[in-house]
C-alpha positions as CSV (number, residue, x, y, z in Angstrom):
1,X,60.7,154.7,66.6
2,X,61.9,157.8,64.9
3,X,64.7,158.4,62.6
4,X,66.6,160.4,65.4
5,X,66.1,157.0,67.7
6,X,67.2,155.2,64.5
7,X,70.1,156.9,64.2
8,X,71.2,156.9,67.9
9,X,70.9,153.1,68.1
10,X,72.6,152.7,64.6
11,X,75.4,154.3,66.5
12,X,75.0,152.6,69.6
13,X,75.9,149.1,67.7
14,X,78.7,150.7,65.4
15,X,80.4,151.5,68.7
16,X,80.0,147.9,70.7
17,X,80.9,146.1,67.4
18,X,84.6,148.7,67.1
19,X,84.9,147.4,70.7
20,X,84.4,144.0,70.7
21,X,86.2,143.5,66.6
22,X,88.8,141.6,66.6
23,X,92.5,143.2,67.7
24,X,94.1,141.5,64.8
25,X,97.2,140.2,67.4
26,X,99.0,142.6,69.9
27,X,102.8,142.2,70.2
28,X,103.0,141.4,74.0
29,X,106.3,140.8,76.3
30,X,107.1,140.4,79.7
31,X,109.9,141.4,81.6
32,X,111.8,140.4,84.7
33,X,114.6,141.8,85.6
34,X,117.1,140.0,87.4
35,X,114.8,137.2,87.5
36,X,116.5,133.3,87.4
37,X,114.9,131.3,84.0
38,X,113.2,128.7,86.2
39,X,110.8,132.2,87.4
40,X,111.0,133.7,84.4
41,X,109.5,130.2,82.7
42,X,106.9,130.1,85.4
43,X,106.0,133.8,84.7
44,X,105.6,133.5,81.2
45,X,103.2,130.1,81.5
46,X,100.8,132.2,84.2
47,X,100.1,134.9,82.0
48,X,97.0,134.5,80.1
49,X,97.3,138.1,77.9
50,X,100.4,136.9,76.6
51,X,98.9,134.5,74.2
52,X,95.3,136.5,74.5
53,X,96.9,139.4,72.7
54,X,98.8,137.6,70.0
55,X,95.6,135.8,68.7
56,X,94.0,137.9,65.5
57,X,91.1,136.4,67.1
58,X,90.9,138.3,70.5
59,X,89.3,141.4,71.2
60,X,90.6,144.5,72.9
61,X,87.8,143.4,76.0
62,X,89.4,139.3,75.6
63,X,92.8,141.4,76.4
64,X,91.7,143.2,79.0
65,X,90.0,140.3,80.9
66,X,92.7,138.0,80.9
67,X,95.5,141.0,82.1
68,X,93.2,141.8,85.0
69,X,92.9,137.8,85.9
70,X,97.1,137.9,85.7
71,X,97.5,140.2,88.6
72,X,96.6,137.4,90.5
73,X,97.8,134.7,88.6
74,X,101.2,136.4,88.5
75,X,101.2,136.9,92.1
76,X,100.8,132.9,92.8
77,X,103.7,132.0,90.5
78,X,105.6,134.5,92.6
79,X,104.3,133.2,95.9
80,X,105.2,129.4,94.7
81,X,108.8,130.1,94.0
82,X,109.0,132.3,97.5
83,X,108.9,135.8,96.3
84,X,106.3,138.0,98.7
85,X,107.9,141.3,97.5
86,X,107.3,141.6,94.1
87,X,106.3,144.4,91.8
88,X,104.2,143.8,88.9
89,X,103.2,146.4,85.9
90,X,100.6,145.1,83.6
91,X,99.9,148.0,80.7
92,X,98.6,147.8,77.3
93,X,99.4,150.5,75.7
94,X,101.2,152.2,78.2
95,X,98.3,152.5,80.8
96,X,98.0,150.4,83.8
97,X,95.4,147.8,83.5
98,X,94.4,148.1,87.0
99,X,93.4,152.1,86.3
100,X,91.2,151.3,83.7
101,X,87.6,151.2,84.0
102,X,85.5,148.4,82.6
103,X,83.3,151.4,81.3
104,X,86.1,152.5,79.0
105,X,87.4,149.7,77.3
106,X,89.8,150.9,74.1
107,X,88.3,149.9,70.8
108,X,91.4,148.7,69.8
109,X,95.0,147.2,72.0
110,X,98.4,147.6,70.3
111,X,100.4,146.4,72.9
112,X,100.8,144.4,76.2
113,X,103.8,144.8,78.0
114,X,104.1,142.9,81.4
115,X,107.3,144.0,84.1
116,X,107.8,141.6,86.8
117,X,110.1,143.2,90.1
118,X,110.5,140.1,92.2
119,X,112.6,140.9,95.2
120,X,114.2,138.4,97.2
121,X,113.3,135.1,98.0
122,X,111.9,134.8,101.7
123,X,112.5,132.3,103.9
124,X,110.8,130.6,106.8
125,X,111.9,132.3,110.1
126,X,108.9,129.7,111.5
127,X,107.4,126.4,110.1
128,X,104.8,125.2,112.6
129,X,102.3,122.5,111.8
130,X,100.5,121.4,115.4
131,X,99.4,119.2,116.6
132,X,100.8,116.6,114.3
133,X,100.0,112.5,114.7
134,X,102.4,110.2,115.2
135,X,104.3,109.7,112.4
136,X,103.3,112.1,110.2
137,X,106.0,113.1,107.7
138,X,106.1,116.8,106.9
139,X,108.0,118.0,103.8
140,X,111.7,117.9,104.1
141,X,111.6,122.2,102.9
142,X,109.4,123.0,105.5
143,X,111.5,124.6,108.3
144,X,113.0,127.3,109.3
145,X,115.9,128.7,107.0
146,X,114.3,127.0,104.3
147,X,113.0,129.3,101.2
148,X,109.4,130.0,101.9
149,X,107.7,128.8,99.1
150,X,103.8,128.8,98.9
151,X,103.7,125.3,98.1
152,X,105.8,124.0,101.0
153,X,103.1,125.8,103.4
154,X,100.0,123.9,101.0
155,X,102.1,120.5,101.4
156,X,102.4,121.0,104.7
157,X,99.1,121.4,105.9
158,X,97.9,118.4,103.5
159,X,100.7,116.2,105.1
160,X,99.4,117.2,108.9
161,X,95.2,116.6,107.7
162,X,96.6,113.3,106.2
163,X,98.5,112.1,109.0
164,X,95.4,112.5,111.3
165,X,93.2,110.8,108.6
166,X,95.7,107.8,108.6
167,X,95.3,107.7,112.3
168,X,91.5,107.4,112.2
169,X,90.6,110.9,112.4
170,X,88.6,111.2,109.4
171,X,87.3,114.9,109.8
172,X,90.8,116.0,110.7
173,X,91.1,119.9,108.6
174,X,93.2,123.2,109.0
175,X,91.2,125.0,111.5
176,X,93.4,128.3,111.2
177,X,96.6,129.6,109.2
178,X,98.5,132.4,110.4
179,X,101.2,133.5,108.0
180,X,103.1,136.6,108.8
181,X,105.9,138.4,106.0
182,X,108.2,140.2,107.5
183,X,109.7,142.3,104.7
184,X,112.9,144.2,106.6
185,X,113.9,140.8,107.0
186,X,112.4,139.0,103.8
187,X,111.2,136.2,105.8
188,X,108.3,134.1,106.4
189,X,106.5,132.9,109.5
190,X,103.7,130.1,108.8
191,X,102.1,128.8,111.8
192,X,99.2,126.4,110.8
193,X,96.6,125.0,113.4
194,X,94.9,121.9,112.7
195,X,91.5,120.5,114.4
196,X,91.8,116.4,114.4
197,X,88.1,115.7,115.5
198,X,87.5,112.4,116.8
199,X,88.6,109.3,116.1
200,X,85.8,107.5,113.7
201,X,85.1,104.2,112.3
202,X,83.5,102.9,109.6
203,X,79.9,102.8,109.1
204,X,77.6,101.8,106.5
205,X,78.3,101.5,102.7
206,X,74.9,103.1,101.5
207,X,74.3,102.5,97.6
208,X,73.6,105.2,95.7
209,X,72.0,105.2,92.8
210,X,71.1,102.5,90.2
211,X,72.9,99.3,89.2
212,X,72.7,95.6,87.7
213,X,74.6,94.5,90.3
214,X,72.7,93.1,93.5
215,X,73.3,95.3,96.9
216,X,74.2,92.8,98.5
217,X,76.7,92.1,96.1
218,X,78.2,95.3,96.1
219,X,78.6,95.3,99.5
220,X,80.5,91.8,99.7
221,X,82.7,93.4,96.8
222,X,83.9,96.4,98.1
223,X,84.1,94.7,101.8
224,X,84.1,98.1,103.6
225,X,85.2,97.4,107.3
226,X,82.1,98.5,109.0
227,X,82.9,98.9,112.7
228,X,86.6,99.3,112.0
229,X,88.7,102.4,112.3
230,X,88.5,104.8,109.8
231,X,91.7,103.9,107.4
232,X,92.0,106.0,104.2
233,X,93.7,103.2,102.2
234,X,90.8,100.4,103.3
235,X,88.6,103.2,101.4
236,X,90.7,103.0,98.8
237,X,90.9,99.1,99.0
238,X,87.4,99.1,98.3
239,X,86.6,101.0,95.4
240,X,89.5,99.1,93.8
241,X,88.3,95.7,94.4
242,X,85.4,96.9,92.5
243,X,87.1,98.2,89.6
244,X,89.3,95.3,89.1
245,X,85.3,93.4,89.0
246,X,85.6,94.9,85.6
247,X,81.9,94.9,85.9
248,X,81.7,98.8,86.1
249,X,82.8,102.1,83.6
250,X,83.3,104.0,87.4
251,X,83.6,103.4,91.0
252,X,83.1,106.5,92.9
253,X,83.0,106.4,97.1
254,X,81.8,109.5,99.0
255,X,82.5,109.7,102.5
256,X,79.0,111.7,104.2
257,X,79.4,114.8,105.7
258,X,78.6,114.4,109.0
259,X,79.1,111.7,111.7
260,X,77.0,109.3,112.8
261,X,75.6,108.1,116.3
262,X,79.2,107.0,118.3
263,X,81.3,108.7,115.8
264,X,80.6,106.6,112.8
265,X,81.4,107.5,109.2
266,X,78.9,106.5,106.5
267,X,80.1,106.2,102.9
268,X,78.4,106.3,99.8
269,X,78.9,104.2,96.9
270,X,77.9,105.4,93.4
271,X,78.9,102.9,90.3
272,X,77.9,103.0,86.8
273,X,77.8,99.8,85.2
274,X,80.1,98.9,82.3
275,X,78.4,97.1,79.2
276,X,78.1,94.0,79.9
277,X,79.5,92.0,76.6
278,X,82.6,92.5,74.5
279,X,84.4,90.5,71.9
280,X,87.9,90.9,71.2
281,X,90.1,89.9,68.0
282,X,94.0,89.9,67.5
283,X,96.6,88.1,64.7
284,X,100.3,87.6,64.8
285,X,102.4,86.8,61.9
286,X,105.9,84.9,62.2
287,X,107.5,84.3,58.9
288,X,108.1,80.4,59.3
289,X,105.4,79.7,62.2
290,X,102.4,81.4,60.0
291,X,99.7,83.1,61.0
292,X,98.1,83.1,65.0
293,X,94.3,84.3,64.8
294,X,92.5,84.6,68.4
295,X,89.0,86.1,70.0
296,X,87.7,86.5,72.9
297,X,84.0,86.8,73.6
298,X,83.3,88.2,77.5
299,X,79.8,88.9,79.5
300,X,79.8,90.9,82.6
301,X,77.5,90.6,85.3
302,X,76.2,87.0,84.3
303,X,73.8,86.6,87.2
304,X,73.7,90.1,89.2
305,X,77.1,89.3,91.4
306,X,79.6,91.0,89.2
307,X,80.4,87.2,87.9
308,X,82.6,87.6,84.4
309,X,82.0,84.4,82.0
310,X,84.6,84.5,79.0
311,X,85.2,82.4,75.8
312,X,88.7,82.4,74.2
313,X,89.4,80.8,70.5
314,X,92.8,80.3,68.7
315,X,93.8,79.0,65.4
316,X,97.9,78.6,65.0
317,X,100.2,77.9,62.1
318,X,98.0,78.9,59.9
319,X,100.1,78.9,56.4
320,X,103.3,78.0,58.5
321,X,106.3,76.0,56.7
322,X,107.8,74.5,60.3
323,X,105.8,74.7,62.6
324,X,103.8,71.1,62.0
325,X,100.1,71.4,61.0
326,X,97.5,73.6,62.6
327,X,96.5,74.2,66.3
328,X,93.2,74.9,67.7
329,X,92.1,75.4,71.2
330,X,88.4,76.7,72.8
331,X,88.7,77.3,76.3
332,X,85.7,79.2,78.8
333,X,86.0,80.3,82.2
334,X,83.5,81.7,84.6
335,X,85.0,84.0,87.6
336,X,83.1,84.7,90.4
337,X,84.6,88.0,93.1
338,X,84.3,88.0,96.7
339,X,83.1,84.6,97.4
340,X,85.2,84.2,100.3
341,X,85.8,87.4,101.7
342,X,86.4,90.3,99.4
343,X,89.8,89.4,98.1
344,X,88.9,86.0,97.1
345,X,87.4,84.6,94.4
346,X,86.1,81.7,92.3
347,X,86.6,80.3,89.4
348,X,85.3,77.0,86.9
349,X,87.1,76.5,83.4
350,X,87.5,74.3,80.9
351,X,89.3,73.7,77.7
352,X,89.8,71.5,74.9
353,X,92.8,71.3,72.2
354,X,94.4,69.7,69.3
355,X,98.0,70.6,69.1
356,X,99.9,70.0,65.9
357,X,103.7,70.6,66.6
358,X,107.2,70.0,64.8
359,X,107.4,67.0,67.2
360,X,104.0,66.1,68.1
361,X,100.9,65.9,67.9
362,X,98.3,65.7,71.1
363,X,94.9,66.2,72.1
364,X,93.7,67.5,75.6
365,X,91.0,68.7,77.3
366,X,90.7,69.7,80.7
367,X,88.6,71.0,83.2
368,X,88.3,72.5,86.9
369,X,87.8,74.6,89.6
370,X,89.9,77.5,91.9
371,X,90.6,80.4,93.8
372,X,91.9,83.6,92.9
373,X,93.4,86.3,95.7
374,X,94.5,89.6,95.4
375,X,97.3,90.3,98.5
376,X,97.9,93.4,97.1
377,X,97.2,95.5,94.2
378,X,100.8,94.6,93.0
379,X,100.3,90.6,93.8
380,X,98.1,88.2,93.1
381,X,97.4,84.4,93.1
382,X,95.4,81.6,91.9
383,X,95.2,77.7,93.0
384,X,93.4,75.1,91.3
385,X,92.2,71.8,90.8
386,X,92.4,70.3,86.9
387,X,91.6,67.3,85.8
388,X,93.3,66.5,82.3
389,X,93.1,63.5,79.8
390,X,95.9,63.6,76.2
391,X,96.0,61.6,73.3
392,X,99.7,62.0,72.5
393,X,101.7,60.8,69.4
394,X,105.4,61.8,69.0
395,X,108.7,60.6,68.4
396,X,108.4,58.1,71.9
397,X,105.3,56.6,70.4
398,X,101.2,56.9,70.9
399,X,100.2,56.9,74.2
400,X,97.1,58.5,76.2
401,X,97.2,59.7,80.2
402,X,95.2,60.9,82.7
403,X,96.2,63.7,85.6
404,X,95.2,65.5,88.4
405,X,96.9,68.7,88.6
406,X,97.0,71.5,91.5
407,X,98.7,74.8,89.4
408,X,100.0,77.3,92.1
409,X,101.0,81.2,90.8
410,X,102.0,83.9,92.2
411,X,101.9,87.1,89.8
412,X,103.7,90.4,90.8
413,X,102.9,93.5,88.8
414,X,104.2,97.1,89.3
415,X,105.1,98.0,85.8
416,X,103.7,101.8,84.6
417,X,101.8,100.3,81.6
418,X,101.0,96.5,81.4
419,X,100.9,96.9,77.3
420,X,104.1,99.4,76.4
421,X,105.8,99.7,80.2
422,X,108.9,102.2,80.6
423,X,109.7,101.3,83.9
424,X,108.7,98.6,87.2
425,X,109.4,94.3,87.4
426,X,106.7,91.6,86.7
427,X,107.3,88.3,87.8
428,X,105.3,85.3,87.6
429,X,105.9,82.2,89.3
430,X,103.9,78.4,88.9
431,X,104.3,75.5,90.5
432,X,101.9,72.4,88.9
433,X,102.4,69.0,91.0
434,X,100.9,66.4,88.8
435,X,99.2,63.0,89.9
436,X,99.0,60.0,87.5
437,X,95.3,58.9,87.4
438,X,95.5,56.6,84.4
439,X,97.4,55.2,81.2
440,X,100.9,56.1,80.4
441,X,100.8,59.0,82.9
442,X,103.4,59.7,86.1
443,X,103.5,61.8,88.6
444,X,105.8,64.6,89.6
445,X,105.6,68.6,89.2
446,X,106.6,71.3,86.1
447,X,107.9,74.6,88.0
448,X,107.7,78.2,85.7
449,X,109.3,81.2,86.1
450,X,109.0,84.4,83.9
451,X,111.0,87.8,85.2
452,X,111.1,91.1,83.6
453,X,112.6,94.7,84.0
454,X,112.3,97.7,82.5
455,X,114.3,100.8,82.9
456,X,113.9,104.4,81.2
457,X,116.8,106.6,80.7
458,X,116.0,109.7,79.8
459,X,112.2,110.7,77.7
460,X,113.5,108.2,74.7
461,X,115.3,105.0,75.7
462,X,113.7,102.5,77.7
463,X,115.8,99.2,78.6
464,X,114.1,95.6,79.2
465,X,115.1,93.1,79.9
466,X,113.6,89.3,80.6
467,X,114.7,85.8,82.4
468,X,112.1,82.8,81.8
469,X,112.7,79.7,83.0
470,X,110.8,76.2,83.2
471,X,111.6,72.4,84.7
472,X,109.8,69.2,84.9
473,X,110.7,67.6,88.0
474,X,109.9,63.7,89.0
475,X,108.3,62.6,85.7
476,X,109.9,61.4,82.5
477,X,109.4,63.0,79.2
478,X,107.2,60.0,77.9
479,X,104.9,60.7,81.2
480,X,103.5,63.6,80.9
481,X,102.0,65.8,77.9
482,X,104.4,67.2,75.2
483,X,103.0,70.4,75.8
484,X,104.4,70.8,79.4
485,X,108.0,69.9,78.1
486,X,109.8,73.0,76.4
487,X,110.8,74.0,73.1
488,X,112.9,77.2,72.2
489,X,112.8,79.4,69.2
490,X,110.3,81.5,67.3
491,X,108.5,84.7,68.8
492,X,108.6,83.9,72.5
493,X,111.7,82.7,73.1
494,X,114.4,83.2,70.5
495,X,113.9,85.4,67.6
496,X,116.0,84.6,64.4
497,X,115.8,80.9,65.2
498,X,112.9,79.3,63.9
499,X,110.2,78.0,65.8
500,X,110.9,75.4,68.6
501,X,113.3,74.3,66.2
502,X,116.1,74.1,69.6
503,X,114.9,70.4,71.6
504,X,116.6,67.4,72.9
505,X,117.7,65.2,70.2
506,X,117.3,61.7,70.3
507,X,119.6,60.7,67.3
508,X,118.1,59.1,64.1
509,X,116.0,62.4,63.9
510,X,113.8,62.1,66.4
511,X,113.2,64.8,68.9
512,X,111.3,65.7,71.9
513,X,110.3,68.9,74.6
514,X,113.2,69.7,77.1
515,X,112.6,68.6,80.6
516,X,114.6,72.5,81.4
517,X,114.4,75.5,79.6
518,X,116.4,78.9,80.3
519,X,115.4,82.2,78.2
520,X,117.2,85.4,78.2
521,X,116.1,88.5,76.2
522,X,117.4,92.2,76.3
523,X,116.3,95.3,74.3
524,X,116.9,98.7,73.6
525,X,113.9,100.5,72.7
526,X,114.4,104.0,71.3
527,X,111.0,106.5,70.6
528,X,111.9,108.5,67.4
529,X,108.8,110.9,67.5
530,X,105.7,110.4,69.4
531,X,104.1,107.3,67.7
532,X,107.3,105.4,66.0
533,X,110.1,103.6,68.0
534,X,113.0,101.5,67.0
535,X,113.8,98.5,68.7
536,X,117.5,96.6,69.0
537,X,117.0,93.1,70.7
538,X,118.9,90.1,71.1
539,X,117.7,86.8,72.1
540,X,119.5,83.3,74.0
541,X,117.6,80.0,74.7
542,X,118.6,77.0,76.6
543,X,117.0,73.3,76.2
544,X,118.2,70.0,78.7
545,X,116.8,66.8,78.7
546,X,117.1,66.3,82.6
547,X,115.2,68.5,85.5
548,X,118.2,71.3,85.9
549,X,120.2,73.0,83.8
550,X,122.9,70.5,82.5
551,X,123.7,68.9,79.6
552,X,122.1,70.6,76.8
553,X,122.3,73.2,74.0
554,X,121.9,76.7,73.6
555,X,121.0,79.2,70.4
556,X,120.5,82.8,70.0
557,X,119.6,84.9,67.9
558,X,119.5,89.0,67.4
559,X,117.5,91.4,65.4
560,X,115.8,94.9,64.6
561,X,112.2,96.0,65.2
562,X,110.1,99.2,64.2
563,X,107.1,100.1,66.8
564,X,103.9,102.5,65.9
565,X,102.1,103.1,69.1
566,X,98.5,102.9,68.8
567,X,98.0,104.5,71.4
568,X,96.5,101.4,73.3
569,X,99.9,99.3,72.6
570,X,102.2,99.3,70.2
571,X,102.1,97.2,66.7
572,X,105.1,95.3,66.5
573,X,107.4,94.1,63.5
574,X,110.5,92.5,64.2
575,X,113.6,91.0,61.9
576,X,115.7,88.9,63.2
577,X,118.5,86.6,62.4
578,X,120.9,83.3,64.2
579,X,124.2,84.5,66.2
580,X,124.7,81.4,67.4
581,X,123.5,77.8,67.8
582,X,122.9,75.2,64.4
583,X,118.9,75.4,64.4
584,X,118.6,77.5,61.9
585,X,119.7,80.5,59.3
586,X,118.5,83.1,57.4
587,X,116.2,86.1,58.6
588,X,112.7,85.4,60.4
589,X,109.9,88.3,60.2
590,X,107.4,88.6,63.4
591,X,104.8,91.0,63.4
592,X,102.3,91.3,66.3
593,X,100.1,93.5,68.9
594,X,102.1,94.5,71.8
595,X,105.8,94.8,72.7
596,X,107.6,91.4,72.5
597,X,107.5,91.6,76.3
């Protein structure tokens, strides 16, 4: 190379590197005149050189790129809002970014100055969607007289294609769009023409790719109606029923591009698998009650079917000054999906624990079979058949019994965010008839009920409320366990009392569990910044000795909490204090994982 090459290409670089430096941050602005703040808002979040040119870091070719892309970006904001007049000016510098030349970039951009002339707003003089299936809703702005905007005609034409697809017409698309401004006028005439295609059912689930869960398996799972009309929600069904398996990280179903023989639609099933153990670990601390330490231990996929086998552990009243001495309990269960049909499955469990309470003390073990069904993804239910044996000592005297029992719940679930909702109900309901196999036992039936709302007003507050409830019904207290007879105060039920320190007294200082129970909490949860909340609450809890709310007592109790969102669930500290009732004084401290409800 000689030096007069040397020197060219020495220049060469100097050149591309002045052109590509940095621009050191460009004032920028953009200007609509006459423009309302909602377009103006919309304007300013389309256009990328705004923020390109006031980065130090940009160069004057990052400028230049992202005002050419904001013609078009510009134009769709416009389009949206129903302005299909507008004039727009990009110019840095005072040129026009449209008249320069990607061969002449300037070494260097000063300033960006974007002008925005919207016009009028158009409106629809026609708003045609055909042919439509029965039923199909289109949206309520889409007619004539309306203001046209862009993303009526896009809503529109998604509304017709789903209508079809909800009739059975999977391949149902927009075969043709004619959409006509007429600017003397300023209005709009969309006319959209949609191809249906046949009507198609269900073919074969085909698997694709691997997994540790059997085919056969996958299919029973999923339970895709093969031979059925085509149903978008069934499809959806489908790939739910395999989430909820927890057995996989994703569920992903493809439906195939093209039919099959008589009009049949394949669909494709891809899943990767989730890992198949965890272990869990969690502690709550209640000032009087002590500390709660629990763990779980869970395998997936025990034996290729998606089956989920689970071991849960908990140590209570650990260090507590009322709550009696220490609790454990070890409990296993093994669940089982799709064993009769997809929605239904099986479970095996068993249990064993020693409770220490105030009033009692009583160990139990139990163990059984059931069924769990999913009606909905909003409601569920289980049935089962337990067979249970306590040793019981309390305040009525030792005693040991035997029962059958057949629990019954029904579970409904449409909160946003099981662990920190801001709005939606849950309510769960059981129903446990119990029959006396042997010693002290009886027969009858405890019914449950646990209700709860929450409400958001505005991005901060959030209002929840909760309504528990609980009977024993045919039995006497002395026949059946202490632990299906009901205590109130402490963490679950009455904060500020202490814990199950509200019962039915049976004079000399004896006590025992309620045969009915009422609960009823409100709170007022306030988010100060993103991760910390404030929480007011207050607390009221009923006890009875007969099967429905009579005679009795009640206690309350109100409080402050603070809340630091984890992002998977708040931690929780309460302070709480009696209003009313003569169980108890003084403040009580919880402290957990999770809202209190």
């Amino acid at each position: 190379m000689t030096e007069s090459h040397r020197s060219a290409c020495f220049a060469a670089l100097t050149v591309f590197a002045l052109s590509a430096g940095p621009g050191l941050g460009a004032e920028a602005e953009l200007i609509a005149p006459g423009a309302p703040d909602g377009l103006r808002a919309a304007l300013t979040a389309s256009a990328l050189s705004l923020g390109t040119a006031r980065d130090p870091e940009s160069t004057a070719q990052d400028i230049l790129a992202a005002a050419r892309a904001d013609y078009a970006r510009l134009i769709g904001a416009l389009y949206a809002q129903g302005y299909y007049a507008p004039e727009i000016a990009i110019r840095v510098d005072g040129r026009e970014v449209a008249d320069i030349s990607t061969l002449s970039t300037p070494d260097r951009i000063g300033r960006v100055r974007i002008e925005v002339r919207s016009g009028p707003v158009f409106a629809f003089s026609q708003a045609r969607v055909a042919p439509l299936a029965a039923d199909t809703t289109l949206p309520a702005g889409f007619a004539p007289g309306s203001p046209a905007y862009s993303t009526l005609i896009r809503d529109a034409a998604q509304a017709g294609v789903s209508g079809w697809r909800a009739a059975g017409h999977a391949k149902a698309r927009v075969a043709g769009q004619h959409i006509t401004a007429d600017h003397r006028t300023a209005t709009l005439a969309a006319r959209l023409d949609l191809a249906p295609g046949p009507p198609v059912t269900f073919g074969d689930l085909v698997i694709q790719g691997p997994s540790a869960v059997r085919p056969d398996r996958l299919r029973a799972i999923a339970g895709l109606p093969t031979g059925e009309p085509f149903d978008p929600e069934a499809l959806e069904r489908s790939a739910e029923r395999l989430r909820r398996t927890g057995a996989f990280r994703s569920v992903s179903l493809s439906e195939a591009e093209a039919l099959g023989l008589g009009n049949t639609l394949d669909v494709g099933l891809a899943v990767a698998d989730e890992k198949k153990r965890r272990f869990g670990l969690g502690a709550e601390l209640y000032s009087l009650a002590g500390v709660t330490l629990s763990g779980y231990w869970l395998h997936r996929n025990l034996f290729g079917g998606a089956e989920r086998l689970r071991f849960d552990a908990e140590i209570a009243g650990i260090g507590g000054t009322e709550s009696g001495g220490v609790d454990y309990t070890i409990s296993t269960r093994i669940d089982r999906p799709a064993v009769i049909g997809p929605d239904t499955g099986a479970f095996a469990l068993a249990a064993v624990e020693r409770l220490d309470e105030p009033d009692s003390r009583e160990e139990t073990g139990r163990f059984g079979i059931g069924l769990s069904h999913f009606f909905s993804d909003r409601l569920s239910g289980e049935v089962a058949l337990l067979f249970s044996y306590s040793d019981v000592s309390d305040d009525l005297g030792d005693r040991a019994m035997s029962h059958a029992k057949l629990p019954v719940t029904l579970t409904w679930d449409n909160r946003d965010d099981p662990l920190n909702p801001r709005g939606g109900t849950y309510l769960d309901l059981g129903l446990t008839p119990l029959l006396a196999l042997g010693g002290d036992a009886e027969t009858g039936a405890q019914a449950k009920a646990d209700a709860r709302i929450y409400h958001a007003l505005g991005e901060r507050l959030v209002l929840a409320g909760r309504f528990q409830m609980g009977s024993v019904l045919g039995a006497s207290a002395d026949g059946v366990p202490p632990a299906m007879l009901f205590y109130s105060g402490g963490g679950g039920t009455v904060r500020g009392q202490p814990y199950e320190s509200l019962a039915v007294d049976l004079s000399g200082g004896d006590r025992i569990g309620g045969r009915s129970f009422l609960g009823l909490s409100a709170e007022a949860r306030f988010d100060v910044t993103g991760a910390i909340g404030l929480v007011a609450f207050a607390d009221a809890g009923f006890i009875g000795p007969d099967s429905w709310v009579g005679d009795g007592e009640w206690h309350s109790g109100a409080g402050l909490g603070l809340r630091y969102d984890t992002g998977i669930g708040p931690i929780r500290v309460d302070v709480a204090a009696p209003v009313s009732g003569e169980t108890g004084d003084g403040l009580q401290i919880y402290i957990g994982i999770g809202q209190a409800f």
